[in-house]
N, C-alpha and C positions, 0 to 999 in steps of 0.2 A: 237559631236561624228561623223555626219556627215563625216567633214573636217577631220578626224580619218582615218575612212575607204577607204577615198579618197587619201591620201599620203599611203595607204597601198598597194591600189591597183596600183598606180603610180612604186612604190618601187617593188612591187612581181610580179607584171604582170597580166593580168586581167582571175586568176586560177577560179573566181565566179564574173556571172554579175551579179550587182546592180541597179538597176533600182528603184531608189524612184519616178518616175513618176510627173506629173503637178500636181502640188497643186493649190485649188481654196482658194480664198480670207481669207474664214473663217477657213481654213486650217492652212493657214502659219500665220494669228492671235494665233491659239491656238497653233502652237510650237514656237511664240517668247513668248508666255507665260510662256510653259515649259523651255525653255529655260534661260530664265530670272532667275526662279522659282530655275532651278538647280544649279547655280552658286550661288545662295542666301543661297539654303538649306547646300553644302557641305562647302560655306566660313562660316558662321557663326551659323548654325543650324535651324530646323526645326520650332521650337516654335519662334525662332527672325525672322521669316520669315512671314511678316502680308501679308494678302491680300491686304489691303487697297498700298504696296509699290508697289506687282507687277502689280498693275491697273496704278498708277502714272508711269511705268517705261513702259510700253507697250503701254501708250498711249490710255489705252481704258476708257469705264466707266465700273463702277462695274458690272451692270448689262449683261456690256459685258462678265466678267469674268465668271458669274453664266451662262453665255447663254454656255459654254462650260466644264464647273466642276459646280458639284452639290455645292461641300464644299471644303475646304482644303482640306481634308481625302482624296476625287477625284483625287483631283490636284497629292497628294501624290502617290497614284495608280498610276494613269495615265504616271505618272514620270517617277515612276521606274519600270512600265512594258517597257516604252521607252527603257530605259537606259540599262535592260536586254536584251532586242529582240538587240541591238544594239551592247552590249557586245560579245553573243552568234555569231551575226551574222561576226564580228571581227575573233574570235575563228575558226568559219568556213572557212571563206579565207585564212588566214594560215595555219588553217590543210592543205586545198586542196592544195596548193600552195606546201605546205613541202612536201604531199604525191603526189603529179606530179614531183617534184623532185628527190624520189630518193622511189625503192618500199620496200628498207630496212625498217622495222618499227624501229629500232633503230636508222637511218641513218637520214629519216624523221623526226624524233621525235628532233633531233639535229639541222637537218634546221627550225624547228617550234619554236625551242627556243632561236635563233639568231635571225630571223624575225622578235618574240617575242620582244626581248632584243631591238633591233633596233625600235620596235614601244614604246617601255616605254624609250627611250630615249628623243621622243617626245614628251612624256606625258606632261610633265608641260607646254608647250606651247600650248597644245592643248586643256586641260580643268581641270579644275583647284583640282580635288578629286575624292572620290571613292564612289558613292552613296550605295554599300553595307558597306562598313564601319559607311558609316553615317546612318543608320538603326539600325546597329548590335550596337553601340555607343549610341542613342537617341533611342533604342525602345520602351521607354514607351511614347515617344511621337509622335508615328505611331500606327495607327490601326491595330487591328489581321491578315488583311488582309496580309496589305504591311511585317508585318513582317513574315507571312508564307509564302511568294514570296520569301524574303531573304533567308530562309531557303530550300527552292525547287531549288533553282538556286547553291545554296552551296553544293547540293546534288547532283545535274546533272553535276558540274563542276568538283567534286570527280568522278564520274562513269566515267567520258569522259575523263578523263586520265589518270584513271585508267584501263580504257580497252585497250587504246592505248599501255599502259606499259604493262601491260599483254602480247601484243604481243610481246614487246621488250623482255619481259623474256620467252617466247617461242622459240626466235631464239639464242638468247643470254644470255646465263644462268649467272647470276649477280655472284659476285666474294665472296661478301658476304650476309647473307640471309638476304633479305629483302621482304616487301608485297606492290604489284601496290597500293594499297589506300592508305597506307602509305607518299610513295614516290610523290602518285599525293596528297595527304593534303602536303604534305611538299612545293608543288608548290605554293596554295593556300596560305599560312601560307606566302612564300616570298613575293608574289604580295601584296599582301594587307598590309604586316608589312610595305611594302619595298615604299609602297606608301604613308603611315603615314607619316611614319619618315623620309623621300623624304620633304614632305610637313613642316615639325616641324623643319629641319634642314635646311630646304631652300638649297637642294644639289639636282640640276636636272638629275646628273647623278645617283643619287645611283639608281634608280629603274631597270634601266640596268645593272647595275654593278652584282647586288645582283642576277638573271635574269641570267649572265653571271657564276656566282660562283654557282648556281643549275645546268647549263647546264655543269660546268666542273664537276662538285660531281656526274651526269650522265654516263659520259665518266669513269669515275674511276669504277663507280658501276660493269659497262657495259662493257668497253674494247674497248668504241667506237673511 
């Protein structure tokens, strides 16, 4: 996700510094762990995912592994607080980006979804699934924990643009009547199908495409 953020801000301009700072030894151990860990859980799932592989594949011993996650369950946490803060912080570059761009909130909102579109173009070169998918799919084989994470994240990404749209239909009265939460789940509802079935059909472009066909159902709502 790293390498994500870093052809994002190549590509928009640096609208938010990023600074992940020097990592000391036992640092950059525990995220080739994570690391390892996440490409394991979203190719083939959570439960075919033993401990005992990603100790063989990092190079440590076990007791290295427990020296940085209590248990799996940890590991799982640990993971997909990553992957959120990492999501979120994505999300944030773009908005700023879009909204340095143009102080339209409709106008912005159009440069956020192109930006958008152009980072899930990348997507499948860049990491290989959706770790909300693979929670929301495999919850009973995540603790209470990590699955009310999934759900607090599904709910801040509903509000955040759905507030964004709310301004869009303050300046911009929509052609037909429709509700900001609606429209921002209808977002949700794209990225995530659109990453599935990206993954299932082996088609690196549809996550853009689909990305590209909500930002044109925008402009029609909107007038943009």
């Amino acid at each position: 996700m790293a390498r994500m953020v870093d052809r994002i801000v190549e590509k928009t301009g640096p609208a938010v510094q990023l600074d992940s700072g020097a990592q000391t030894k036992g640092e950059k151990t525990r995220e080739r762990i994570m690391d390892i860990a996440y490409d394991s859980i979203v190719q083939k799932g959570f439960a075919a995912t033993s401990i005992e592989e990603l100790v063989e594949a990092a190079g440590i011993t076990k007791s290295g592994f427990f020296y940085h996650f209590k248990d799996k369950n940890d590991l799982a946490r640990q993971l997909f607080e990553r992957f959120l803060n990492e999501d979120e912080n994505i999300l944030d570059t773009l908005e700023a980006r879009a909204r340095e761009l143009s102080d339209d909130p409709l106008q912005s909102f159009l440069i956020f979804l192109n930006l958008y579109a152009q980072m899930m173009d990348d997507m499948e070169a860049l990491h290989p699934g959706c770790m909300v998918a693979t929670v929301t799919y495999q919850e009973r084989m995540f603790d209470r924990d990590v699955c009310q994470m999934n759900v607090d994240y599904l709910s801040r990404m509903r509000e955040r643009f759905a507030r964004w749209l709310g301004e869009v239909m303050a300046s911009h009265p929509p052609k037909i009547e429709v509700d900001a939460r609606d429209l921002s789940d209808l977002m949700n509802v794209i990225v995530e199908g659109a990453i599935i079935q990206s993954k299932a059909l082996k088609d690196e472009r549809l996550m853009g495409k689909q990305t590209r066909l909500y930002r044109n159902y925008i402009k029609l709502i909107f007038g943009g």
